[in-house]
DSSP file (Angstrom, degrees, kcal/mol; ACC not computed):
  #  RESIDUE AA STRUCTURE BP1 BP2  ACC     N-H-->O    O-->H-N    N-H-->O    O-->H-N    TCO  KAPPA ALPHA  PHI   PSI    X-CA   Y-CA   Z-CA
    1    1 A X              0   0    0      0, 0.0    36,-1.2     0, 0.0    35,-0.3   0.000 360.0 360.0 360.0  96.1   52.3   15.7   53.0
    2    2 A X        +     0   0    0     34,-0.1     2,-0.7    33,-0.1    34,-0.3   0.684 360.0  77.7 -94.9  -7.3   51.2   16.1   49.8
    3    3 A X  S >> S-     0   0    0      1,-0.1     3,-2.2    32,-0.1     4,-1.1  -0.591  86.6-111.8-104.6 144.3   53.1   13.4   47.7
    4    4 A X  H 3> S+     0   0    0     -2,-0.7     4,-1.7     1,-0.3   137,-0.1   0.741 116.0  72.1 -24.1 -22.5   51.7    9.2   47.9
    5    5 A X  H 3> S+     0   0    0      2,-0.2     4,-0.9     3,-0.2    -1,-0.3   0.902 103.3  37.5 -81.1 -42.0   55.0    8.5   49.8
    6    6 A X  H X4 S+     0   0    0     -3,-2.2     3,-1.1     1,-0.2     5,-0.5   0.992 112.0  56.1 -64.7 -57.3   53.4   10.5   52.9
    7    7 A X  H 3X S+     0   0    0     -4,-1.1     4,-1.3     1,-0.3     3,-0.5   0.820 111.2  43.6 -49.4 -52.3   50.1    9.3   52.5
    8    8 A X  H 3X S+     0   0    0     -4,-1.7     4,-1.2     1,-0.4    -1,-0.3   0.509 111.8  48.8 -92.3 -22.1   51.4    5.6   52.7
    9    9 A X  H << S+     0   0    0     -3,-1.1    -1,-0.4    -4,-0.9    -2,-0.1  -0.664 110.6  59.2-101.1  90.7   53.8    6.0   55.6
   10   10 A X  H  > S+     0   0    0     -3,-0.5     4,-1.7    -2,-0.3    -2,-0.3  -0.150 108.9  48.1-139.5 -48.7   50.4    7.9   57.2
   11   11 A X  H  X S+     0   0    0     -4,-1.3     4,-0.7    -5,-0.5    -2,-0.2   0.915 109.7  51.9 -76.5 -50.1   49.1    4.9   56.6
   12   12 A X  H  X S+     0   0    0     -4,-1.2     4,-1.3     2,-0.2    -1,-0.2   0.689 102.1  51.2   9.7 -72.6   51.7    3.0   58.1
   13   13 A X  H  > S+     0   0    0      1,-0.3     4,-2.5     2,-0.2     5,-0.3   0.660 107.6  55.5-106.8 -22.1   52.2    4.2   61.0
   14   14 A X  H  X S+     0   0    0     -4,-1.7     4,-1.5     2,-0.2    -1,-0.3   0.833 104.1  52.6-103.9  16.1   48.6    3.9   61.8
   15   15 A X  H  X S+     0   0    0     -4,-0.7     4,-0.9     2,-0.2    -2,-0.2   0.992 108.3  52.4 -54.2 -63.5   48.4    0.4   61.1
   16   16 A X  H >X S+     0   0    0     -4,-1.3     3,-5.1     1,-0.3     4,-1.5   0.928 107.9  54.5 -78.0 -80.6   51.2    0.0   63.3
   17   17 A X  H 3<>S+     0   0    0     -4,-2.5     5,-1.9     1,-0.3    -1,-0.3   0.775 102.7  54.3 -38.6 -55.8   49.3    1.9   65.9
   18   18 A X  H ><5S+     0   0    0     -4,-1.5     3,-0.7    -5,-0.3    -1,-0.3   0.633 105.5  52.1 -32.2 -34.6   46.6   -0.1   65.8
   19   19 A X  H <<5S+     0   0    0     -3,-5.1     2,-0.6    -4,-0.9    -1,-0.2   0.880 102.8  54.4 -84.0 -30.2   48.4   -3.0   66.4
   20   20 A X  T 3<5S-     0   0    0     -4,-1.5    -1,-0.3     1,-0.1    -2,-0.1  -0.197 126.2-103.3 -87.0  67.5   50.1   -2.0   69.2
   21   21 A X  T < 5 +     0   0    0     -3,-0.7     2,-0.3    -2,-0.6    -3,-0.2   0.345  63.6 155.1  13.7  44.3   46.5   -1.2   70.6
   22   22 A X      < -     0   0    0     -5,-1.9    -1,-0.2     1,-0.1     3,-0.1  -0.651  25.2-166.1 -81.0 146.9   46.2    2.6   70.3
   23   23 A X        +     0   0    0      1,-0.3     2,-0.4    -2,-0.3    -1,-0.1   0.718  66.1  38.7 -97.3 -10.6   42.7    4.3   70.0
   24   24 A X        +     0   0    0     -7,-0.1     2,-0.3     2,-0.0    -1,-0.3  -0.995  54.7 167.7-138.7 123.0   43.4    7.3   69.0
   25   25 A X        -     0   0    0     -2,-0.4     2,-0.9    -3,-0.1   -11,-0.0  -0.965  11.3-173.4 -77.8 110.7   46.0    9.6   66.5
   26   26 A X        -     0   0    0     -2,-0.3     2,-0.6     1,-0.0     3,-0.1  -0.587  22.3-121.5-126.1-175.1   46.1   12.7   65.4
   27   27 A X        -     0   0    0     -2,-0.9    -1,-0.0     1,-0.1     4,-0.0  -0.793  23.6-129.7-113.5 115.2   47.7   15.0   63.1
   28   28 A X  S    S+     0   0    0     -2,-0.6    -1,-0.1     2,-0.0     2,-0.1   0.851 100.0  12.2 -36.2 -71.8   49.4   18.3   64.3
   29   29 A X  S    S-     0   0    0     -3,-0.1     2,-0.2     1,-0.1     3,-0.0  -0.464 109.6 -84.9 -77.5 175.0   47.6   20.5   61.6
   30   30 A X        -     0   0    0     -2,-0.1     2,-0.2     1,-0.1     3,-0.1  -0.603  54.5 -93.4 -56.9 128.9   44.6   18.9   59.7
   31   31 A X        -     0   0    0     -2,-0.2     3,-0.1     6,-0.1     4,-0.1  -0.571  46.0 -96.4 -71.9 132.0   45.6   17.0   56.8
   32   32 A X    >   -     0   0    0     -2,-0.2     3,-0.5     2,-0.1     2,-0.4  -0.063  58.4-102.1 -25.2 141.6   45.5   19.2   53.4
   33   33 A X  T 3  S+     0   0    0      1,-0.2     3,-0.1    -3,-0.1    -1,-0.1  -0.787 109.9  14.4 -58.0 129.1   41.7   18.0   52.0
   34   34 A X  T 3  S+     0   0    0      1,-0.4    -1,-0.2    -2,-0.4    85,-0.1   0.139  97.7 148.5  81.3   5.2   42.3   15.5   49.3
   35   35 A X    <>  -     0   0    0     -3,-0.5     4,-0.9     1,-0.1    -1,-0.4  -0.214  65.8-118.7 -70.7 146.5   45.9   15.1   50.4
   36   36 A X  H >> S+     0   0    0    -35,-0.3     4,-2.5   -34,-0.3     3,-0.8   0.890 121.3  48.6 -58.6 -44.5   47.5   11.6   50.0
   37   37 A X  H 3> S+     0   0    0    -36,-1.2     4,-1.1     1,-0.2    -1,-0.2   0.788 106.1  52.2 -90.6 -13.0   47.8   12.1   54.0
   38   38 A X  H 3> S+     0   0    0    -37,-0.2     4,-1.0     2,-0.2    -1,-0.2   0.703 107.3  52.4 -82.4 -16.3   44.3   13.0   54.5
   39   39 A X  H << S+     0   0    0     -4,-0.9     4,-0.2    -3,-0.8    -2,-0.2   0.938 101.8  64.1 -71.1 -36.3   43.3    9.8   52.5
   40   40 A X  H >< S+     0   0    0     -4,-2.5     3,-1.9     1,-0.3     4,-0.3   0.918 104.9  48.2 -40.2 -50.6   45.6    7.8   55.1
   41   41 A X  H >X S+     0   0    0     -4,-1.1     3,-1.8     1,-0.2     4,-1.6   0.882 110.4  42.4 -57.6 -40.3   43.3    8.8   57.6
   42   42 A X  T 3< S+     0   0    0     -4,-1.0     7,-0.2     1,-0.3    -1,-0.2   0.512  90.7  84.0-101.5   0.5   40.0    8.0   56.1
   43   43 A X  T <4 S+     0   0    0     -3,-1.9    -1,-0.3    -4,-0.2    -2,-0.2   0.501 109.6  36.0 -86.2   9.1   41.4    4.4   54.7
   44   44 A X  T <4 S+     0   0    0     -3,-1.8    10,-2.3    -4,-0.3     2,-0.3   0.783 127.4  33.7-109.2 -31.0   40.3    3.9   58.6
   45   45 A X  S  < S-     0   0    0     -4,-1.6     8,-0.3     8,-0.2    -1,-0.2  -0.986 130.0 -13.4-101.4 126.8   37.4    6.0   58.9
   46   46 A X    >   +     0   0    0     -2,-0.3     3,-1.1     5,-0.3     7,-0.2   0.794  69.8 154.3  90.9   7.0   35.0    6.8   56.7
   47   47 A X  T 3  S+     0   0    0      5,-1.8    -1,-0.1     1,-0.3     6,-0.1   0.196  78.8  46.4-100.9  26.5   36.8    5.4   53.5
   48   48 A X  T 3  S-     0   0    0      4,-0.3    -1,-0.3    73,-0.0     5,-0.1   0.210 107.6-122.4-124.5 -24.1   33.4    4.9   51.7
   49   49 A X  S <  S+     0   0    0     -3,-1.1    -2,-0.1     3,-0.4    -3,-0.0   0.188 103.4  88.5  95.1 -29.3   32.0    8.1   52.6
   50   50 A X  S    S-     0   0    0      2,-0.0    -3,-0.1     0, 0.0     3,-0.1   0.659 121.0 -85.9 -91.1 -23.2   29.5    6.1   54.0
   51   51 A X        +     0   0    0      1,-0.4     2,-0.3     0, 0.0    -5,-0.3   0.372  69.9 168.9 121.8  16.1   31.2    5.5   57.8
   52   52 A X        -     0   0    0     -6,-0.1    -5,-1.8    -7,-0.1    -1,-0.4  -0.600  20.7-174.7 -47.8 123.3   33.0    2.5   56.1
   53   53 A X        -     0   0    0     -2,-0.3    -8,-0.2    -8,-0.3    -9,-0.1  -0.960  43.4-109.6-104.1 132.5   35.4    1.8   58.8
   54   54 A X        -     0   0    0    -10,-2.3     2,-0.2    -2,-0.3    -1,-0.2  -0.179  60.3-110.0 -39.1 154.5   38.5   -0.2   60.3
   55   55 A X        -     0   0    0      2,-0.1    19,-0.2     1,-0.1    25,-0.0  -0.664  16.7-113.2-108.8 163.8   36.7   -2.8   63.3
   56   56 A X  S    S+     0   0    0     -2,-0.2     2,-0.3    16,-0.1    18,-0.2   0.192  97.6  73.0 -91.0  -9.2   37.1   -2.5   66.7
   57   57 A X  E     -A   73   0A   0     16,-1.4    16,-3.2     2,-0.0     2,-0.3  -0.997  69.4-147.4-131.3 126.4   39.3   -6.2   66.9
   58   58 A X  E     -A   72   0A   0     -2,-0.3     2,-0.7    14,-0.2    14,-0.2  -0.644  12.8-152.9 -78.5 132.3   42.5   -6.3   65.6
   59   59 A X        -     0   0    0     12,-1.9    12,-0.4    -2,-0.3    13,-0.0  -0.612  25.8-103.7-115.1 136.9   44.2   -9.7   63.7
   60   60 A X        -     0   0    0     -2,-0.7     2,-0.2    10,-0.1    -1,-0.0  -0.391  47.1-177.8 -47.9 154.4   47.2  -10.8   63.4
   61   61 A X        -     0   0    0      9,-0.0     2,-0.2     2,-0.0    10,-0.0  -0.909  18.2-168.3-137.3 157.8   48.9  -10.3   59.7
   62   62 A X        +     0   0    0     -2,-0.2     2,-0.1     8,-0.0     6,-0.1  -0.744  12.6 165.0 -98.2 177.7   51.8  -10.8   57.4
   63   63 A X        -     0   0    0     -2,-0.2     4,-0.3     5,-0.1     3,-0.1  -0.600  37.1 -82.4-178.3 142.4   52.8   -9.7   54.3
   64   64 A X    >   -     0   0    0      1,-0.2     3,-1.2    -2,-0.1     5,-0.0   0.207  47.7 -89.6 -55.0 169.3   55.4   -9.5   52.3
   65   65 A X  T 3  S+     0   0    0      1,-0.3    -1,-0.2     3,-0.0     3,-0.1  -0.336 118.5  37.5 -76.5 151.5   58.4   -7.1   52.2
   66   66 A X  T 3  S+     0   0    0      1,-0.3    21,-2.3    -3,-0.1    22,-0.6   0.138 121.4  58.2 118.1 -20.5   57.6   -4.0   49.8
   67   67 A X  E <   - B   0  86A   0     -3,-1.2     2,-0.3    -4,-0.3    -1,-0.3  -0.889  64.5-143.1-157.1 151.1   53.7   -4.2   51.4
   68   68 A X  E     - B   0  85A   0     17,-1.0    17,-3.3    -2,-0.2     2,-0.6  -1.000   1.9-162.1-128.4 140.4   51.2   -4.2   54.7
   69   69 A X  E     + B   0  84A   0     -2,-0.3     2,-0.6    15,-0.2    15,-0.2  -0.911   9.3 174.4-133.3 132.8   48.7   -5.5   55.7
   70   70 A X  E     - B   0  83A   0     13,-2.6    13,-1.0    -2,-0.6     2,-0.5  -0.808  19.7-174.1-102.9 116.4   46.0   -4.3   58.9
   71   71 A X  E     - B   0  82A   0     -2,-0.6   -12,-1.9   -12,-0.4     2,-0.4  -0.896  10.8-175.1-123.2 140.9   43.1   -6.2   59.5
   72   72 A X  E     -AB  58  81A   0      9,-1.1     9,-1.3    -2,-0.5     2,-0.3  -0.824  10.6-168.3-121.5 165.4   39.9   -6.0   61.7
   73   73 A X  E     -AB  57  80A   0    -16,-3.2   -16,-1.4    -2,-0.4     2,-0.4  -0.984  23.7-131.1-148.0 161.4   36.8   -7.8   62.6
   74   74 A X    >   -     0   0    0      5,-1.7     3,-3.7    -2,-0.3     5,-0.4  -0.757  44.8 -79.8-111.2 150.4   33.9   -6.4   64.5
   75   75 A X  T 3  S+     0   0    0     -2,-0.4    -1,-0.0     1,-0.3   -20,-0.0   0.687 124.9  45.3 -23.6 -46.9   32.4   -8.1   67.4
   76   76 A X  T 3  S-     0   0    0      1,-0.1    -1,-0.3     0, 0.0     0, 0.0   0.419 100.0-128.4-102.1  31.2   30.3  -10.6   65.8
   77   77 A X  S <  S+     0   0    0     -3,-3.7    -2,-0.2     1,-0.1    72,-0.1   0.566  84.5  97.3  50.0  12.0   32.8  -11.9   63.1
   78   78 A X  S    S+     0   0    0     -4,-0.3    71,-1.5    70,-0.1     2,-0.3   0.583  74.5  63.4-114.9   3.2   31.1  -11.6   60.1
   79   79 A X        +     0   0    0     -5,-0.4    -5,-1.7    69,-0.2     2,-0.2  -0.891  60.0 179.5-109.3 169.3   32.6   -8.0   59.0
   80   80 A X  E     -B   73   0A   0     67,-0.4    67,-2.7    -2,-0.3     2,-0.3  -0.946  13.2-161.4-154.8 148.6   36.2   -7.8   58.4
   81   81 A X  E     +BC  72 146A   0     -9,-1.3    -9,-1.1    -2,-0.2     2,-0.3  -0.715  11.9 178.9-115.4 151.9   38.2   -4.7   57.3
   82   82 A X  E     -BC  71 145A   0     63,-0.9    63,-1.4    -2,-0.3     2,-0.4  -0.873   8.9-166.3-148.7 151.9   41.6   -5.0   55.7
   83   83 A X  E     -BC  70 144A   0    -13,-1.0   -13,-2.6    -2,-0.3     2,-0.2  -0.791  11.9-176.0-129.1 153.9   44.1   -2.1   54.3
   84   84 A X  E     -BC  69 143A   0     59,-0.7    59,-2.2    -2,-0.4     2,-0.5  -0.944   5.7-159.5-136.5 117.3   46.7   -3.1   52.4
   85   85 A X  E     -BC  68 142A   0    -17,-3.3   -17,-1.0    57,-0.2     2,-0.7  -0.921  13.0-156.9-146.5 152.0   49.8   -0.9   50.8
   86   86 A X  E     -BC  67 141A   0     55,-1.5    55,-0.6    -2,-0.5    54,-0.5  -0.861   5.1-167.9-120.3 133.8   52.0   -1.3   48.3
   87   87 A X        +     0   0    0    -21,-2.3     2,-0.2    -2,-0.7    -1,-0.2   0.630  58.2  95.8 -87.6 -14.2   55.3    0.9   48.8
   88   88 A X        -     0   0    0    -22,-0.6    52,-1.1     3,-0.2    -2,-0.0  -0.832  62.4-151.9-108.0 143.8   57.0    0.5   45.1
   89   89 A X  S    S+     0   0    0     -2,-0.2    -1,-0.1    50,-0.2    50,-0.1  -0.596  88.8  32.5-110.5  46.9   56.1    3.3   43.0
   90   90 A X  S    S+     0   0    0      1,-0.1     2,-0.3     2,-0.0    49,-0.2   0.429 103.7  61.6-143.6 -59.3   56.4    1.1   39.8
   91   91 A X        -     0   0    0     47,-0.1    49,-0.2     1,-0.1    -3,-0.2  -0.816  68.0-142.0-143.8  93.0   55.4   -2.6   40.3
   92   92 A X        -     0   0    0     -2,-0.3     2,-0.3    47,-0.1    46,-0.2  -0.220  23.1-141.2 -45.0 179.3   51.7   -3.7   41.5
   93   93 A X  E     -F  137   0B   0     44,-0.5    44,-1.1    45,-0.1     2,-0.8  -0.948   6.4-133.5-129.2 144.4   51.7   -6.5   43.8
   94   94 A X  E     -F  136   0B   0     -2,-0.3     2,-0.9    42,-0.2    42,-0.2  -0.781  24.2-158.6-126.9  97.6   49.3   -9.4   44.0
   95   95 A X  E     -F  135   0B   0     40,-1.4    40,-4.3    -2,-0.8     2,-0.5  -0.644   0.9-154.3 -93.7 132.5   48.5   -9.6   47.5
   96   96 A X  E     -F  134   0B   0     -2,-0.9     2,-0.2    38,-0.3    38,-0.2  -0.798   9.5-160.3-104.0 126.2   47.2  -13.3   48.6
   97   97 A X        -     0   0    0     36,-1.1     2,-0.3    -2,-0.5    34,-0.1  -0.581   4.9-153.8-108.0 160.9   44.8  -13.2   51.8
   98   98 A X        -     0   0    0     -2,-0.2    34,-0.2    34,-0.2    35,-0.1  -0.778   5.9-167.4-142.0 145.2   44.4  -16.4   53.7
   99   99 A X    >>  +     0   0    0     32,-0.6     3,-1.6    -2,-0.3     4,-0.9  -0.031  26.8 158.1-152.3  37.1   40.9  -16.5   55.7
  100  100 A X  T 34 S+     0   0    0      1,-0.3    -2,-0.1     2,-0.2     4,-0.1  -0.478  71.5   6.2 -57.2 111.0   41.5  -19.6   57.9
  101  101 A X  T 34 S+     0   0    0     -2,-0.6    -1,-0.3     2,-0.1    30,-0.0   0.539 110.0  89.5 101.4   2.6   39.6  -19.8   60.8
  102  102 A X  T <4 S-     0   0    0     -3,-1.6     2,-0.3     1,-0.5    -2,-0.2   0.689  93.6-108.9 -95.5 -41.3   37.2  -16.5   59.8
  103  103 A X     <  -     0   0    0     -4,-0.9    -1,-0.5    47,-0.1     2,-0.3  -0.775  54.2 -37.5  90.1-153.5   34.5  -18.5   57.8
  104  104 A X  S    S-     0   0    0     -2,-0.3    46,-1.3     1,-0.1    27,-0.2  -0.808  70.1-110.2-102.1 130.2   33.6  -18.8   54.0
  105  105 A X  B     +H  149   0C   0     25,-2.4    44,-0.3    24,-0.5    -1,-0.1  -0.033  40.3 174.5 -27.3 129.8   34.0  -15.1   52.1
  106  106 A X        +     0   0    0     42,-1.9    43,-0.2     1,-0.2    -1,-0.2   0.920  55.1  15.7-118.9 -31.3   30.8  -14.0   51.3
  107  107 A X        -     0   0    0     41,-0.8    41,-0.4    39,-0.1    -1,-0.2  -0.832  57.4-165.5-152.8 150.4   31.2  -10.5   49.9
  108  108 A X        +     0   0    0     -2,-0.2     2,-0.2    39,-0.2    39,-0.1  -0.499   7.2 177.4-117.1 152.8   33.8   -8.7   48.7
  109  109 A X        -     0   0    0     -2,-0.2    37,-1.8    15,-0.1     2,-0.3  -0.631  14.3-155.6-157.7 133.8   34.3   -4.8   48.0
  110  110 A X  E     -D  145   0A   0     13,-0.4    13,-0.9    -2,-0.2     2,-0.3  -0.790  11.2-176.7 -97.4 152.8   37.1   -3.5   47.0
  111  111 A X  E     -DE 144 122A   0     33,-0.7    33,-4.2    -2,-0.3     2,-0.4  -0.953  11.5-175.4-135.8 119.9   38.3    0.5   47.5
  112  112 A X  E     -DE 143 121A   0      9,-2.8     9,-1.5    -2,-0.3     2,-0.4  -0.777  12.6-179.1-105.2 146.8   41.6    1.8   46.0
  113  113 A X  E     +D  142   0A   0     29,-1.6    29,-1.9    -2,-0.4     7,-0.1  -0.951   5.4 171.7-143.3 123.6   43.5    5.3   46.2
  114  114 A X  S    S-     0   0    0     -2,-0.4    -1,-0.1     5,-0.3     6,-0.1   0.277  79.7 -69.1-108.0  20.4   47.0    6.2   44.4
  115  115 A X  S    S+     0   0    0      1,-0.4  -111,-0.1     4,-0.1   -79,-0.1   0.318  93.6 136.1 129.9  17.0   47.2    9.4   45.0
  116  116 A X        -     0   0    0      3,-0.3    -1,-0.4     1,-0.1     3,-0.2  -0.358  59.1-119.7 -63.9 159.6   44.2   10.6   42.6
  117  117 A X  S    S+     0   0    0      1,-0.2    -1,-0.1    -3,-0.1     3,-0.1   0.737 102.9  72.9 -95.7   3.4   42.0   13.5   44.8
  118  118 A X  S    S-     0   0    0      1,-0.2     2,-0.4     3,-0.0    -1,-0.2   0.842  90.8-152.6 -70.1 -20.6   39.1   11.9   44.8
  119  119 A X        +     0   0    0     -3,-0.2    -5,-0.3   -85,-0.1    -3,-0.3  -0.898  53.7  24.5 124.4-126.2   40.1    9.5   47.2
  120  120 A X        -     0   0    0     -2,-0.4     2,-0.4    -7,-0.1    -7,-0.2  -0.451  66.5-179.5 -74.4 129.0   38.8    6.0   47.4
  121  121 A X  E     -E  112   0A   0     -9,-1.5    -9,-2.8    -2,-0.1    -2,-0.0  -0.989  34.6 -86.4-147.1 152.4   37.3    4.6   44.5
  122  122 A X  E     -E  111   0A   0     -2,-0.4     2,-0.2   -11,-0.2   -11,-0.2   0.006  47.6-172.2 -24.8 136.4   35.6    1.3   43.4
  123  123 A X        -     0   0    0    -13,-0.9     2,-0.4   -12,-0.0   -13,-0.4  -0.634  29.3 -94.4-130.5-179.2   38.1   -1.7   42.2
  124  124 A X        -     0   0    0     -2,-0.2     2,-0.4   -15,-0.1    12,-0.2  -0.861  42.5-110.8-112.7 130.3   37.8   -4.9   40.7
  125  125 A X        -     0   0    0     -2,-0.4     3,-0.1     1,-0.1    10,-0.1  -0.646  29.0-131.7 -66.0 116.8   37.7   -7.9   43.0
  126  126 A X        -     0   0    0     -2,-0.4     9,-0.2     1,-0.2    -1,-0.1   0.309  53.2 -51.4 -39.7 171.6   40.6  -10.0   42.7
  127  127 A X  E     -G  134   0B   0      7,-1.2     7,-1.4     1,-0.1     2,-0.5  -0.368  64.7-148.8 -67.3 125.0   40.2  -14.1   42.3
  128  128 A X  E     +G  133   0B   0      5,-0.2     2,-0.2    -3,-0.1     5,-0.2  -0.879  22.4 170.9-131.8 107.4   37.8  -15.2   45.1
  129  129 A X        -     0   0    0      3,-2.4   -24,-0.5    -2,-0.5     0, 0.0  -0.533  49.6 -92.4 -92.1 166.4   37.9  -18.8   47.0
  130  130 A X  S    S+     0   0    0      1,-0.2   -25,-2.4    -2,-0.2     3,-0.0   0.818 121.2  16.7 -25.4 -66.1   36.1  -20.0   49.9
  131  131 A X  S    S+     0   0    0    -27,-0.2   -32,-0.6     1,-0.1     2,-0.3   0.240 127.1  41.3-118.0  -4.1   38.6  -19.1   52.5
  132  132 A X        -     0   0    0    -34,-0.2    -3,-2.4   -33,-0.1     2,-0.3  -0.991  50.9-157.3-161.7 164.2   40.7  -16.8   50.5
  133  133 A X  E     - G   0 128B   0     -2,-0.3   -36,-1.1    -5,-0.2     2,-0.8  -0.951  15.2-141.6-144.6 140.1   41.0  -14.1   48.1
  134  134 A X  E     -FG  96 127B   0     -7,-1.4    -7,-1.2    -2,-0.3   -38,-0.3  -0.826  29.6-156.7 -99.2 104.2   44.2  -12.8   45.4
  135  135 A X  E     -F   95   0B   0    -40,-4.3   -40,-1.4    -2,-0.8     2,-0.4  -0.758  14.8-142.4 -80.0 139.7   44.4   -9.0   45.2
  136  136 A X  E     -F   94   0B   0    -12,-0.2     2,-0.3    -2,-0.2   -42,-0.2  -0.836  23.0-170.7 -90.8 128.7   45.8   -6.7   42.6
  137  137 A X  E     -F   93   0B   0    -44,-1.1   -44,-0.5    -2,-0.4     3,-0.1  -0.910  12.7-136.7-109.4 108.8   47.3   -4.1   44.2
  138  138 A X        -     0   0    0     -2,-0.3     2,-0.3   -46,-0.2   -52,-0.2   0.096  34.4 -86.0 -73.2-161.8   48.5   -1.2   42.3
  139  139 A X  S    S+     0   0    0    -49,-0.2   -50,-0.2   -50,-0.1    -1,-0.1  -0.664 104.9   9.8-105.1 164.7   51.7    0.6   42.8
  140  140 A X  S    S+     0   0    0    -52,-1.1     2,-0.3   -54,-0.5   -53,-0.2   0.750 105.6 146.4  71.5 110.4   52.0    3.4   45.5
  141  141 A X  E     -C   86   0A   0    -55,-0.6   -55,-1.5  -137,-0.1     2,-0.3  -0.897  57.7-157.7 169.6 144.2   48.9    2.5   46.7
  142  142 A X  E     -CD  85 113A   0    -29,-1.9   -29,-1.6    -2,-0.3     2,-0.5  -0.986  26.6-176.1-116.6 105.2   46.1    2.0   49.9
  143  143 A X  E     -CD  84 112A   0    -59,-2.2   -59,-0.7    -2,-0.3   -31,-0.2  -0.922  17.0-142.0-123.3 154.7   43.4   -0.5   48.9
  144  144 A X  E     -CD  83 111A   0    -33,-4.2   -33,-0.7    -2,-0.5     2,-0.2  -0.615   5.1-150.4 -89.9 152.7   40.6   -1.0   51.4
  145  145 A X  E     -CD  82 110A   0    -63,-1.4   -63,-0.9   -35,-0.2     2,-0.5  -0.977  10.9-170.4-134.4 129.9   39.4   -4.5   51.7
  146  146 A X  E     +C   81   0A   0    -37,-1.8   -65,-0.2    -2,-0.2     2,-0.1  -0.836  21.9 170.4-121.0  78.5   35.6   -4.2   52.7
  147  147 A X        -     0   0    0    -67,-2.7   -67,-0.4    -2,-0.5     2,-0.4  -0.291  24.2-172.8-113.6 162.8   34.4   -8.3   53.7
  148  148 A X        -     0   0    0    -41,-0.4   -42,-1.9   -69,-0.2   -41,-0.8  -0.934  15.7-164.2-158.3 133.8   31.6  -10.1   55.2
  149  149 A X  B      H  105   0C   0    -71,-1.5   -44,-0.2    -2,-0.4   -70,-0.1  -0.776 360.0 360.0-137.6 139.0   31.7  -13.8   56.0
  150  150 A X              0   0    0    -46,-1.3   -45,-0.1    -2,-0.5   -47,-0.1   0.830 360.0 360.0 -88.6 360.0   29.4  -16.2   56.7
């Protein structure tokens, strides 16, 4: 799956796994390196390079049609993971996160991939409140939401 459309239902479908509390996927062959479907993979492991990862507790979301959103938190609540994707391959979307009942944001980092082959790259943090924070999302698009809250 070389074109964004794969990558994003890659991404998809393991959201969607994740909620219904699978640990594990894989992919018959190995996804192409640098492949929109190999990025899917790594916006849940690894998508920093660094061993940024999806958390081990899965949260409810919504999000509107055209877009998804997965979220984690790790055992002691203060990290939180999000991907996020935006399916039209025209039109960002300005996705608004809610962080009721999580604590106060504390730091933010954003990581985006449209289908470039370097993957994941540094973004600009969206408009940041207390309890919630307004993301740009571009289109065709995975952006990693990378959180801490205190």
């Amino acid at each position: 799956m070389k074109h964004m459309s794969g990558g994003l239902a890659q991404a998809e479908a393991l959201g969607r796994f994740g909620q219904q509390g699978l640990t594990s996927a894989f992919f018959w062959q190995y996804p192409a390196e640098n492949s929109p479907t190999f990025w899917a993979f790594r916006a849940y492991r690894d998508f920093d390079g660094k061993g940024g990862r999806f958390q081990d507790n899965g949260l409810s979301t919504t999000a509107p049609e055209g877009t998804s959103l997965f979220a984690s938190r790790d055992a002691s609540g203060k990290k939180l993971t999000a991907v996020l994707l935006n399916f039209d391959p025209e039109q960002p979307a300005q996705a608004q996160l809610e962080f009721k009942g999580c604590g106060s944001l504390n730091t933010v980092r954003v990581l985006g991939y449209s289908g470039a082959p370097g993957g994941f790259t540094e973004q600009a943090t969206g408009k940041k409140a207390e309890q919630a924070l307004s993301q740009r999302l571009p289109p065709y698009s995975i952006t990693v939401l990378d959180l801490t809250v205190k």
